[in-house]
C-alpha positions in Angstrom: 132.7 145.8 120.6 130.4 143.4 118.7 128.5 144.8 116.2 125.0 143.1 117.4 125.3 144.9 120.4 125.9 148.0 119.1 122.8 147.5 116.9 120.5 146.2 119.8 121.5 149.3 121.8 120.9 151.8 119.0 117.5 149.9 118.4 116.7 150.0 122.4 117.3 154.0 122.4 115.0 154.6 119.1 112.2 152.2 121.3 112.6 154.8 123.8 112.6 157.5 121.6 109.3 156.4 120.4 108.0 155.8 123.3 108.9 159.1 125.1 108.8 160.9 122.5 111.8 162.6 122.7 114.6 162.7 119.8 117.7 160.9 120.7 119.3 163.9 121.3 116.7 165.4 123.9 116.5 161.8 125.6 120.6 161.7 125.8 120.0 165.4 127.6 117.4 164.3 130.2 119.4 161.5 131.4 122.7 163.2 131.7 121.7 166.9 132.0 119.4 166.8 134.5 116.4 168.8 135.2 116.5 172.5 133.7 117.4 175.2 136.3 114.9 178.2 136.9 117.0 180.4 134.8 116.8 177.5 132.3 112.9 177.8 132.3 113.2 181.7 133.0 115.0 181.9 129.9 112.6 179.1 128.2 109.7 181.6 129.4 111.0 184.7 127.1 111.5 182.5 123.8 108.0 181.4 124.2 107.3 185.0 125.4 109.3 186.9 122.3 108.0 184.3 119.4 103.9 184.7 121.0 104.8 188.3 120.2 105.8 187.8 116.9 103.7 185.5 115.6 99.8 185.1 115.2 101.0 181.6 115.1 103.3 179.6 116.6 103.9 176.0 116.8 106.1 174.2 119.1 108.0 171.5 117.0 110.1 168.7 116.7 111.4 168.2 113.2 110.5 164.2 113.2 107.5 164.3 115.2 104.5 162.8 112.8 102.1 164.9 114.9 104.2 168.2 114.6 104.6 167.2 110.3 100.7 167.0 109.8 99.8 170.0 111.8 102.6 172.3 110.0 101.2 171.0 106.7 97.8 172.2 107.7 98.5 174.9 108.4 100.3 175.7 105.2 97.4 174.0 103.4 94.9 176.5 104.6 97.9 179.3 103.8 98.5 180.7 107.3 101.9 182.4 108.3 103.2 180.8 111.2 106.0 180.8 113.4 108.3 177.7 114.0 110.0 177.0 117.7 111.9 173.5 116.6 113.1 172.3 120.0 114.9 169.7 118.1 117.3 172.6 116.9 117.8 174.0 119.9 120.2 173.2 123.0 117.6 174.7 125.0 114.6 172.7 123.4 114.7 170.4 126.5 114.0 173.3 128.9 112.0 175.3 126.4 109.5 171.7 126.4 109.6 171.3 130.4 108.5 175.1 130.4 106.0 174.3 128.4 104.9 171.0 130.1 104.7 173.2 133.3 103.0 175.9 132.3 100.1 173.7 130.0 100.4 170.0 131.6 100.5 169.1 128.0 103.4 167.1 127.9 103.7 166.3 123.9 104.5 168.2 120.9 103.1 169.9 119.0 102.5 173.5 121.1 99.8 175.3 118.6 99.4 178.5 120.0 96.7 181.0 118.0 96.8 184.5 119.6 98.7 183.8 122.2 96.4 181.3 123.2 97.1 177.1 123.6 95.0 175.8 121.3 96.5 172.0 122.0 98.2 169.4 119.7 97.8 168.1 116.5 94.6 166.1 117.8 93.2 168.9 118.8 93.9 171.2 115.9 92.8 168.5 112.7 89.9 168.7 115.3 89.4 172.5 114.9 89.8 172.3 111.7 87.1 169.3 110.7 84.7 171.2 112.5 85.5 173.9 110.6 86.5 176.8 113.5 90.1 176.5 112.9 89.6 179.4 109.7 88.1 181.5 111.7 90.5 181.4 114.6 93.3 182.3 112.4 91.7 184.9 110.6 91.6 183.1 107.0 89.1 183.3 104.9 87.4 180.2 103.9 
């Protein structure tokens, strides 16, 4: 196989990628995998469930997301523990996301979640935080 098309498919996929938002992986998975099954998203449910419980803090990740990055380096930056849910990690990331797109209509990463509670993305939490109620919402003193 010739090596420029190789490259010009590998290219195409990471314009998708972008565009979508999805990692290669998670894209490769929606077109071959199909929709996740109710148990899929039953199961989805108790991982979002069991880390909600854990965790004053949870984000819903994916490792290369730019939006993800900056919102998991707030939150260290203000010195907040905080749980981590990487669906790019995961084999059931894809589900765990369509749960999650379900359940919020939010349809990008990052998940924040303070107190159980869907705070929004990154947009919304830089937000929080420049108005300065993002402190207060995670209990940190200023």
């Amino acid at each position: 196989m010739d090596s420029s098309i190789i490259f010009q498919a590998a290219l195409a996929l990471l314009v998708i990628c972008v565009l979508t938002g999805k990692s290669p992986m998670g894209l490769l998975q929606s077109l071959f995998q199909g929709p996740p099954t109710k148990e899929d998203l039953d199961k989805a449910k108790d991982v979002l469930d069991a880390a909600l419980s854990s965790s004053h803090v949870v984000v819903v990740s994916k490792a290369s997301c730019p939006y993800c990055i900056r919102v998991k380096s707030l939150l260290t930056s203000v010195k907040v523990e905080f749980q981590v849910v990487e669906l790019s990690s995961r084999s059931d990331g894809y589900a765990i996301q369509t749960y999650l797109t379900n359940l919020t209509g939010q349809r990008t990463v990052p998940y924040v979640y303070i107190g159980g509670k869907l705070i929004g993305g990154c947009d919304d939490t830089v937000s929080l935080h420049s108005q300065g109620k993002l402190l207060s919402l995670l209990n940190v003193k200023a």
